[in-house]
C-alpha positions as a Markdown table, in Angstrom:
| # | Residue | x | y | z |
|---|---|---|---|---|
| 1 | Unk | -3.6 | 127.7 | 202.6 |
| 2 | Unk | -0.7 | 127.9 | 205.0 |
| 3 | Unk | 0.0 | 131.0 | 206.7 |
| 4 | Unk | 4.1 | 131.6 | 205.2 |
| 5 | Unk | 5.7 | 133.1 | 208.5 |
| 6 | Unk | 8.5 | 134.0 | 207.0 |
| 7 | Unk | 9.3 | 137.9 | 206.8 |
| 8 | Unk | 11.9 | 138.8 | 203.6 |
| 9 | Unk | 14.0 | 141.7 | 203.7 |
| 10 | Unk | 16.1 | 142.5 | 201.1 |
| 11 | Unk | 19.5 | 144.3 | 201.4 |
| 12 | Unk | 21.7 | 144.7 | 198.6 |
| 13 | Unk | 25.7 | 144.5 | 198.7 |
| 14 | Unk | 27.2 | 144.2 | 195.3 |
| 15 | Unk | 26.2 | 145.0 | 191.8 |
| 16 | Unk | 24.2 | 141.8 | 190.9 |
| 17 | Unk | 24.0 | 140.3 | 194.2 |
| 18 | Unk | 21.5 | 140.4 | 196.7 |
| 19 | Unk | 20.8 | 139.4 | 200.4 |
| 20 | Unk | 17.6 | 138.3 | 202.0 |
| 21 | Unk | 16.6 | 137.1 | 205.3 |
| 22 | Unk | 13.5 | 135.2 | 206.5 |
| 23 | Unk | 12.3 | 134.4 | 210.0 |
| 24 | Unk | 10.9 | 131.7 | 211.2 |
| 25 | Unk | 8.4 | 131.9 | 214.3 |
| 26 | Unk | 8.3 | 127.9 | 215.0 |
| 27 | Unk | 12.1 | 126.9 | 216.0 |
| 28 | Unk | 11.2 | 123.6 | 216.4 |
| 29 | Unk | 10.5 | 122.9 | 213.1 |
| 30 | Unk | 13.8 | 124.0 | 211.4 |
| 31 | Unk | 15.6 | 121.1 | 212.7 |
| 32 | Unk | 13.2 | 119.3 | 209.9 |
| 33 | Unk | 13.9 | 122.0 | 207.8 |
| 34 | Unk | 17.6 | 122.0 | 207.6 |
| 35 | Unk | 17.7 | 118.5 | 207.3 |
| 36 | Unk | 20.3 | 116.3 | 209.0 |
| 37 | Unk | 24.1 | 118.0 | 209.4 |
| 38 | Unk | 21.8 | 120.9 | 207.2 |
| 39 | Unk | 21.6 | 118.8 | 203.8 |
| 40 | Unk | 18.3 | 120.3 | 203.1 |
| 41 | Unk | 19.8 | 123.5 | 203.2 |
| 42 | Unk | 23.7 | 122.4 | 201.6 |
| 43 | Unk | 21.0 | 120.9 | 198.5 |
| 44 | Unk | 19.5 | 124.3 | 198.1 |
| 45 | Unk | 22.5 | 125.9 | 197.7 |
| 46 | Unk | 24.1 | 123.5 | 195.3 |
| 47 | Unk | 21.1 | 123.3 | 193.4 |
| 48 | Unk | 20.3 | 127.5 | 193.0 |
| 49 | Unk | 23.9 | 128.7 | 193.3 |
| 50 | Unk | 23.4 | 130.6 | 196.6 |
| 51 | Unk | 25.0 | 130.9 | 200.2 |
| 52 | Unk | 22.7 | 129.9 | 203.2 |
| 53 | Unk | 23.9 | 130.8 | 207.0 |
| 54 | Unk | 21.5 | 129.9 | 209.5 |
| 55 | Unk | 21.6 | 131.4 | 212.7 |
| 56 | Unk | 18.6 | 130.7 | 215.4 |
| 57 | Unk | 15.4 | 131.3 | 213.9 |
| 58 | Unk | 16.9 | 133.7 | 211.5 |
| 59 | Unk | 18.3 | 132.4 | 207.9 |
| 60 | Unk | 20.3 | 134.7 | 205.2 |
| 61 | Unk | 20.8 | 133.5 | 201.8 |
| 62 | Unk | 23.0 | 135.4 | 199.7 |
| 63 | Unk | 24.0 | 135.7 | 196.0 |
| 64 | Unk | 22.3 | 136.5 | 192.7 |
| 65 | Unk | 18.8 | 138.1 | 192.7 |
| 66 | Unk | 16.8 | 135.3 | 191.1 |
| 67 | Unk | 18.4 | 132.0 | 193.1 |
| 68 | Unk | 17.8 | 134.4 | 195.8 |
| 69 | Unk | 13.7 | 134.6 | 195.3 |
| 70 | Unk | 14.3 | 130.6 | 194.3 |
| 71 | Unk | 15.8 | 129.3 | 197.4 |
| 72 | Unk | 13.1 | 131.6 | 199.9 |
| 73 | Unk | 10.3 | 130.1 | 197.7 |
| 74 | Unk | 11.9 | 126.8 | 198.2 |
| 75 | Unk | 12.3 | 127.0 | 202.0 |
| 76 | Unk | 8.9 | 128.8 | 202.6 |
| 77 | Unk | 7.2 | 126.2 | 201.0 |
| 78 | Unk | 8.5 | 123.7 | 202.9 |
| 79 | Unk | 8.6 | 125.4 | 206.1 |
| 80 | Unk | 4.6 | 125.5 | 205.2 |
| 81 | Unk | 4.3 | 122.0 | 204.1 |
| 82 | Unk | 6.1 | 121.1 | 207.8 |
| 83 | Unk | 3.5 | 123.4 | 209.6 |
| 84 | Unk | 0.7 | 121.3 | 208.3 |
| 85 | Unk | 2.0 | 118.1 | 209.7 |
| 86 | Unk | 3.9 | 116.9 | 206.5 |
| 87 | Unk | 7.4 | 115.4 | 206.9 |
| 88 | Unk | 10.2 | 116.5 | 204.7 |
| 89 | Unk | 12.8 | 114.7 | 202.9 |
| 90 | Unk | 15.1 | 114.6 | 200.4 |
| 91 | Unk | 12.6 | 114.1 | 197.8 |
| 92 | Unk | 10.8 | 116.9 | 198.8 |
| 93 | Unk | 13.8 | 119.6 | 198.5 |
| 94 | Unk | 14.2 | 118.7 | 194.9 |
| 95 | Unk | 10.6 | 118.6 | 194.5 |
| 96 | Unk | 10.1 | 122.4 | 195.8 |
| 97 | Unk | 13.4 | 123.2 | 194.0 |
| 98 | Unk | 11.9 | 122.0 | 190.7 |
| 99 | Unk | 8.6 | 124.2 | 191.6 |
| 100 | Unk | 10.4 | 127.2 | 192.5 |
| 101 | Unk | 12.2 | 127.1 | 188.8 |
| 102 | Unk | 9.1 | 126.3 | 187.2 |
| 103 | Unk | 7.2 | 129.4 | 188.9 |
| 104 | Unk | 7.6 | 133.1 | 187.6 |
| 105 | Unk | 10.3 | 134.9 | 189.4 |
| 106 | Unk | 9.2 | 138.5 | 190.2 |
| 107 | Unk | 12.3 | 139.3 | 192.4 |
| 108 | Unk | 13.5 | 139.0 | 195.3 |
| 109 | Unk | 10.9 | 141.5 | 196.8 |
| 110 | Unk | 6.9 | 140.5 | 197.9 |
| 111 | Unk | 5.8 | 137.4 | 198.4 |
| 112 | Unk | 6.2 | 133.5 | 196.8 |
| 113 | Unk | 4.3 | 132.0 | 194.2 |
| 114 | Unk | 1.2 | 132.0 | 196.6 |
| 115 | Unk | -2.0 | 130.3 | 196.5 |
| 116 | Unk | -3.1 | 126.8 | 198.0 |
| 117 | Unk | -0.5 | 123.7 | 197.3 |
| 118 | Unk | -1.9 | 121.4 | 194.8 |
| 119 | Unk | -2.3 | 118.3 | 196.9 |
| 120 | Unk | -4.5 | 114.9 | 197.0 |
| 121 | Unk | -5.7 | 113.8 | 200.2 |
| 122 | Unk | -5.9 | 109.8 | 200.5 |
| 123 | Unk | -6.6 | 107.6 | 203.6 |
| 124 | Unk | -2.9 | 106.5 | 204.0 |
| 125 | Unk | -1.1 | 110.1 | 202.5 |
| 126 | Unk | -1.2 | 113.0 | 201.5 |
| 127 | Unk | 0.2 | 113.7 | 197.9 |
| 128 | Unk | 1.5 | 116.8 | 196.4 |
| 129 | Unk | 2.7 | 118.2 | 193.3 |
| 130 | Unk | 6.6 | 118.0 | 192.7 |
| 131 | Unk | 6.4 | 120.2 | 189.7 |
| 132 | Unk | 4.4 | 122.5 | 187.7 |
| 133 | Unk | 3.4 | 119.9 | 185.9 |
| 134 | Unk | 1.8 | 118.1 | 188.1 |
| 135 | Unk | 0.1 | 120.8 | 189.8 |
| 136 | Unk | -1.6 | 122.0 | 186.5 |
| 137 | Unk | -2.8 | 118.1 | 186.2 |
| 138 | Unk | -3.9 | 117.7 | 189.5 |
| 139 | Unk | -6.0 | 121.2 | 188.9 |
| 140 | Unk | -7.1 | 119.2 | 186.0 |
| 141 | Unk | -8.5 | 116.3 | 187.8 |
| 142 | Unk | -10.5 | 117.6 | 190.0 |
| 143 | Unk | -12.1 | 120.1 | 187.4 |
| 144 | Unk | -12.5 | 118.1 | 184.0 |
| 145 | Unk | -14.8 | 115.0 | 183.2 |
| 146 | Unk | -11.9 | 113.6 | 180.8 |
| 147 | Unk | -8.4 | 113.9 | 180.7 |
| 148 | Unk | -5.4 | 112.7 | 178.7 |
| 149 | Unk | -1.7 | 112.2 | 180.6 |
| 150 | Unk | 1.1 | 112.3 | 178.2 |
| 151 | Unk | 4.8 | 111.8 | 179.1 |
| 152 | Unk | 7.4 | 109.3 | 179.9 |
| 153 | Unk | 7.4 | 107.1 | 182.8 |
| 154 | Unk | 8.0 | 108.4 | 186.3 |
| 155 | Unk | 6.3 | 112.3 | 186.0 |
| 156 | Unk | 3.2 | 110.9 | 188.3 |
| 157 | Unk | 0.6 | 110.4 | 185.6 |
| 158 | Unk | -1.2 | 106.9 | 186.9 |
| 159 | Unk | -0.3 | 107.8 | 190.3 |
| 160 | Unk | -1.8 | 110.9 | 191.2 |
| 161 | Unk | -4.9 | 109.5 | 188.9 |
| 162 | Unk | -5.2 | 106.6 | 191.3 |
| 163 | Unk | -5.2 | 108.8 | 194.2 |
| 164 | Unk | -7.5 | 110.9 | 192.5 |
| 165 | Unk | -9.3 | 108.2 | 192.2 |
| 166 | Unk | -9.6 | 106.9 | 195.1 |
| 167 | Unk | -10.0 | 109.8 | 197.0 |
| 168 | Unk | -13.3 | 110.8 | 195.4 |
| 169 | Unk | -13.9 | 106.6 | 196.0 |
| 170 | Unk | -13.8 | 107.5 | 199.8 |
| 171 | Unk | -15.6 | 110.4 | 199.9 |
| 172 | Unk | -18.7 | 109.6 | 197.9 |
| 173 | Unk | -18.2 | 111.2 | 194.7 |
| 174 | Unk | -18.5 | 108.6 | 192.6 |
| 175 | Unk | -19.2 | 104.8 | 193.0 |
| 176 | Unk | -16.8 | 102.6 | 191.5 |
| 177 | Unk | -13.3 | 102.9 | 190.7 |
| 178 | Unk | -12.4 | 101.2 | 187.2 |
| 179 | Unk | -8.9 | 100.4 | 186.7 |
| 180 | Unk | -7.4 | 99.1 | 183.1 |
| 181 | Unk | -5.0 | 98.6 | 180.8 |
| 182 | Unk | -4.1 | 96.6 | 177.5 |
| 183 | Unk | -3.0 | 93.6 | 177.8 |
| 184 | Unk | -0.9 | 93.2 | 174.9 |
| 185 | Unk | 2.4 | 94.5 | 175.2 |
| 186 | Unk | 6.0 | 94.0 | 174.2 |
| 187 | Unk | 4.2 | 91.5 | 171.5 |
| 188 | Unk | 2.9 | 89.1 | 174.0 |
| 189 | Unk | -0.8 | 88.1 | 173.8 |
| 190 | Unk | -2.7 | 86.7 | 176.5 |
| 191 | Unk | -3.6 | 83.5 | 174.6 |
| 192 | Unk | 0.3 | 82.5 | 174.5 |
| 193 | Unk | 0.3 | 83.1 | 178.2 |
| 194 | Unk | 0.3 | 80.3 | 180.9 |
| 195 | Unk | -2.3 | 80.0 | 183.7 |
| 196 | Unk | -6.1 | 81.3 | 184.3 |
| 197 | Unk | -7.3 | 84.9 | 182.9 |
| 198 | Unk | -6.2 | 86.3 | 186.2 |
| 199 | Unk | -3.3 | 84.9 | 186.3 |
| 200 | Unk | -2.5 | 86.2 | 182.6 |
| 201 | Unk | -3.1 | 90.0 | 183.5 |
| 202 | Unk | -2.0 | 90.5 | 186.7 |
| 203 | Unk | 1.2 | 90.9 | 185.6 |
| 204 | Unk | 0.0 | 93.6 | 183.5 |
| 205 | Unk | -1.9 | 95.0 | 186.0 |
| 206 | Unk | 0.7 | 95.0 | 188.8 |
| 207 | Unk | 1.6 | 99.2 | 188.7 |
| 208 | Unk | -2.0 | 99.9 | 189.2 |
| 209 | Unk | -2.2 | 97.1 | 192.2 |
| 210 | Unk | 0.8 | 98.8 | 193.5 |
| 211 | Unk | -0.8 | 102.7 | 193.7 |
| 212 | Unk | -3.8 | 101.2 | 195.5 |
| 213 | Unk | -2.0 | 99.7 | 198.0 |
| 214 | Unk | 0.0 | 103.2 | 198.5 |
| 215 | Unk | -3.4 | 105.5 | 199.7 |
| 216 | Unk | -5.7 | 102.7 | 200.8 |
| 217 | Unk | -4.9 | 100.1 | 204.1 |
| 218 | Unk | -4.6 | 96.5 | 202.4 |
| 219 | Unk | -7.8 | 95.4 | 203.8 |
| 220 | Unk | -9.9 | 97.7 | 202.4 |
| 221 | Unk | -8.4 | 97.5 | 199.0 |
| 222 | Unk | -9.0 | 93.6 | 199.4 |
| 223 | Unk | -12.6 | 94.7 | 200.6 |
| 224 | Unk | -13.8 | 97.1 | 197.8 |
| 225 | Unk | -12.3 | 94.6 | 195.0 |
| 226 | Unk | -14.6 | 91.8 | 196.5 |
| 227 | Unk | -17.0 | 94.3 | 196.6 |
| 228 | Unk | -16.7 | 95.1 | 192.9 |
| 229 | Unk | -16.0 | 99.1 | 194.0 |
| 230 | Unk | -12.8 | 98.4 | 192.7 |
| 231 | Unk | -12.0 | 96.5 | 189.8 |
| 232 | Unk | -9.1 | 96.2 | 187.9 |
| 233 | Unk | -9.0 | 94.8 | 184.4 |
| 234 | Unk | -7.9 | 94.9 | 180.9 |
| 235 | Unk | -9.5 | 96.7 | 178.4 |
| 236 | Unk | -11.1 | 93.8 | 176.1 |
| 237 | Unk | -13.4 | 93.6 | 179.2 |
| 238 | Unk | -14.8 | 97.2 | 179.3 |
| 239 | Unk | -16.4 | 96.1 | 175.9 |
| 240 | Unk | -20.6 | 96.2 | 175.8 |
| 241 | Unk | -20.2 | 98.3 | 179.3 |
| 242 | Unk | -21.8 | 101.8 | 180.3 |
| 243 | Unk | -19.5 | 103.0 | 182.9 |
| 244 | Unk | -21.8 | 105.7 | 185.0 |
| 245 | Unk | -20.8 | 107.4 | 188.1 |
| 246 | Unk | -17.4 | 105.6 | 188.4 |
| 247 | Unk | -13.8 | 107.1 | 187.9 |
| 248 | Unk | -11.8 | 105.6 | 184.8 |
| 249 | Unk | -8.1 | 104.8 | 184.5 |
| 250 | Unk | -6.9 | 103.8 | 181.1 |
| 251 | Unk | -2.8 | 103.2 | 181.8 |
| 252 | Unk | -0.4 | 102.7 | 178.9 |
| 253 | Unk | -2.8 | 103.4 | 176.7 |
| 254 | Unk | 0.0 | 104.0 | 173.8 |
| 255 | Unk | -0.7 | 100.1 | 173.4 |
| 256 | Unk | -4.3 | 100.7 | 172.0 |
| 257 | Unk | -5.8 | 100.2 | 168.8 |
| 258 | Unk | -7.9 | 103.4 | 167.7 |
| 259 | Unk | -10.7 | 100.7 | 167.4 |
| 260 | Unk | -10.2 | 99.8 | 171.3 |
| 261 | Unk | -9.6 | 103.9 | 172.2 |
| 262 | Unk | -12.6 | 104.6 | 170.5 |
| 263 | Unk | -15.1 | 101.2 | 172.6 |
| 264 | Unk | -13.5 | 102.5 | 175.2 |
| 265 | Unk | -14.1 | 106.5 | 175.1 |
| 266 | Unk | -17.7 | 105.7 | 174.4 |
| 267 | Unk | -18.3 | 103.8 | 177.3 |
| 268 | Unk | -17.9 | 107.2 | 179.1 |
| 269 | Unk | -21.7 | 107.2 | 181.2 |
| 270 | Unk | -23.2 | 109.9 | 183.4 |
| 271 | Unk | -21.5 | 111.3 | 186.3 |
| 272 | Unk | -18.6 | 109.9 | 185.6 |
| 273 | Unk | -14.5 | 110.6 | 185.0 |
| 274 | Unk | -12.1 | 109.0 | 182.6 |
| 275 | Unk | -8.3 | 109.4 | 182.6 |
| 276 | Unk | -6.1 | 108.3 | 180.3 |
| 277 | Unk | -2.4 | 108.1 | 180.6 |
| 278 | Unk | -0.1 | 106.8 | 178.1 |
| 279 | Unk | 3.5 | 107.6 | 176.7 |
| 280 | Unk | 3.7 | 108.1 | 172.6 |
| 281 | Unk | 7.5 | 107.5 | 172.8 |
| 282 | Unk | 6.4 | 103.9 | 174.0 |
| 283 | Unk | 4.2 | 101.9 | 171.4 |
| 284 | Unk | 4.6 | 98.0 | 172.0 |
| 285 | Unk | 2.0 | 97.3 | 168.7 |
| 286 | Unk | 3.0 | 95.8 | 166.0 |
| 287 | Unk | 2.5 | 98.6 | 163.9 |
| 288 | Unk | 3.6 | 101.6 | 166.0 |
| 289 | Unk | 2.2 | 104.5 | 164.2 |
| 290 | Unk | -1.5 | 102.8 | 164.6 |
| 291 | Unk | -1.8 | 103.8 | 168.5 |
| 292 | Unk | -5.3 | 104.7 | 169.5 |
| 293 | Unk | -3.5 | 107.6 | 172.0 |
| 294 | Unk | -2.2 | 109.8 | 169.5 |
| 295 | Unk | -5.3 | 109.3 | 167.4 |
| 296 | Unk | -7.6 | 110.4 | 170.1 |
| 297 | Unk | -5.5 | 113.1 | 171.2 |
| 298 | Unk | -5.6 | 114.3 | 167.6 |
| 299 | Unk | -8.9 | 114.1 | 167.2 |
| 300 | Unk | -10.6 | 115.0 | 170.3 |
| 301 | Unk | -8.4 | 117.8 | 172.1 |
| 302 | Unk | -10.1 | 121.3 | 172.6 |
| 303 | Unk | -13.6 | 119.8 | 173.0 |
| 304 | Unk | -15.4 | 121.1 | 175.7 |
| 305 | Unk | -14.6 | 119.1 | 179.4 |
| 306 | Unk | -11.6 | 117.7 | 178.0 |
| 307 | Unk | -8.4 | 118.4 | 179.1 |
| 308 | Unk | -4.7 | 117.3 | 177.8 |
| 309 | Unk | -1.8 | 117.1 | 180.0 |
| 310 | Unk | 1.5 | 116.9 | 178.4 |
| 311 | Unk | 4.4 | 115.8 | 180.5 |
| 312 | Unk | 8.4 | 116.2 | 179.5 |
| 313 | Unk | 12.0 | 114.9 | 181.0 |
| 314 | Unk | 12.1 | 117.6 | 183.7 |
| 315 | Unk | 9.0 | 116.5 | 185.1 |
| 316 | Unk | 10.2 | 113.2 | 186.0 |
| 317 | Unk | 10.5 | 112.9 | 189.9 |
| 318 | Unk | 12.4 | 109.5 | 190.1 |
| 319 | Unk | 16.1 | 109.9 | 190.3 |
| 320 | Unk | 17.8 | 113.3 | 188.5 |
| 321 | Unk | 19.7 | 110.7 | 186.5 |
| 322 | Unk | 16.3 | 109.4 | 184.7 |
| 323 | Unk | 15.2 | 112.7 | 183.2 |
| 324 | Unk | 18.6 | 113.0 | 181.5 |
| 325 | Unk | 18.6 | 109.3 | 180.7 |
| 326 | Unk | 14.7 | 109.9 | 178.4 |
| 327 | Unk | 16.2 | 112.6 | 177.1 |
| 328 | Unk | 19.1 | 110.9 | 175.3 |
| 329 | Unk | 16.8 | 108.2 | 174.9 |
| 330 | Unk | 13.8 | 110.4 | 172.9 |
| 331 | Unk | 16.0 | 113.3 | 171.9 |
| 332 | Unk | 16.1 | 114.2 | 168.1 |
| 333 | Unk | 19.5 | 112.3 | 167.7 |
| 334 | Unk | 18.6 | 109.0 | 169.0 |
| 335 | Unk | 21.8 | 107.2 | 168.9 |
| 336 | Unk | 21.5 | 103.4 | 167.8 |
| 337 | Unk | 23.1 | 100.5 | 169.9 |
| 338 | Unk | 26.6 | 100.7 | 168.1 |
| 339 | Unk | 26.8 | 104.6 | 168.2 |
């Protein structure tokens, strides 16, 4: 864990309102802290309501008691994250902003939220959560044998699997890293589909294609698929198979039969991990109420080793337009094309 150099001292001017200042003992790191012309900090105080002056390595932040605690959780974290060599951006202020209003607030007195930052180390980067969320599932990944990731698209659930993944790829931990997915969506079927077997799923395949490329160089991705350490495929091919000491990715597995959830859950072998990540909202089959996701869930959450990992709206980290976009989109008035 990062050692938090920042001092808080609290001193109260108006009923309600509050005033803290924090210290900083590495000047040169605020330039990366404040952002360009200070739109890290102008973000901050949009975002919690509050009034930042920075002066030196001092900075107040003014205004009601609990955007107050907020905004020094916010810039401690990230003061923290640039002490260990991690660049800051945009993405990252809402990202700690979205953390800081999903932690308890205690006041502004003591100390942040604390503890180590849920991260995932690759060879390429160095990922970490962007909300609650996705700290409690990468908690999750590293501690259960099985888990299922459910929420809309964009909340991280393939991608911090894959790095997952690969990560414990690199360092030993397991042997083979098994990527699939169906490959019937949107009511296409691969025997209606022009070219050679590859050349039918790759398109279905692309995402996970894309996340390996993100934490591994290009040539060793290339290396460990010739290899077979890494193979990605849909999940008709998993059939007959004992998967053992390899980690599992199951993506959009909405789009699964329970017969298919079920051959594939049960090719589970020994010292190995499964993940699977799927959307309910977003059933391509035929008969939408027949997914093998919400089946399995159903049937298999609170055993033992297994964990569930529900994602929502708010915990989508693409652009703050998306989250509000699902949400209209899955709310309980759905609005049909000529609303």
């Amino acid at each position: 864990m990062a050692k938090r150099h920042a001092e808080p001292t609290t001193i109260p001017e108006t009923p309600g309102r509050a005033r803290l200042e924090l210290e900083f003992d590495r000047p040169a790191l605020l330039g990366s802290l404040f952002g360009q012309f200070d739109q890290n900090l102008i973000t901050v105080e949009n975002r919690l309501g509050v009034y930042i002056a920075a002066r030196g390595n001092r900075v107040a932040v003014e205004g009601e008691p609990v955007g107050i605690a907020r905004a020094r959780d916010v810039l401690t974290d990230l003061y923290a994250r640039l002490e260990r060599g991690l660049p800051v951006d945009g993405a990252d202020v809402e990202a700690a902003i979205v953390m800081a209003a999903d932690a308890p607030t205690e006041g502004v007195e003591g100390s942040g939220p604390g503890g180590p930052p849920a991260m995932i180390r690759t060879r390429r980067k160095t990922i970490m959560a962007r909300n609650a969320a996705q700290a409690e599932y990468i908690k999750a990944l590293s501690k259960h044998d099985m888990i299922f990731a459910l929420g809309p698209a964009g909340t991280g659930k393939t991608y911090l699997a894959v790095a997952q993944a690969v990560s414990q790829l690199v360092a030993g931990s397991v042997d083979r890293l098994i990527l699939s997915r169906p490959a019937v969506e949107a009511g296409e079927r691969l025997g209606f589909l022009p070219g050679d077997m590859k050349e039918k799923v790759d398109p279905y395949l692309r995402p996970l294609y894309d996340a390996l490329y993100d934490m591994l160089p290009s040539e060793q991705v290339e290396r460990r698929i010739a290899s077979g350490e890494i193979e990605i495929a849909p999940i008709a091919f998993m059939r007959g198979r004992t998967l053992a000491h390899a980690f599992v990715i199951l993506d959009e597995a909405q789009n699964t039969t329970p017969m298919q959830m079920k051959m594939f859950l049960t090719r589970f072998g020994e010292g190995s991990r499964m993940v699977i990540c799927g959307d309910p909202n977003q059933v391509d089959l035929p008969d939408a109420g027949k997914s093998g996701l919400a089946d399995a869930v159903k049937r298999l959450e609170g055993v033992k080793g297994l964990a569930v990992q529900r994602f929502s709206s708010k915990d989508v980290v693409r652009h703050p337009i998306v989250g509000q976009i699902v949400d209209r989109y899955e709310g309980p008035q759905q609005a049909g094309p000529d609303a």
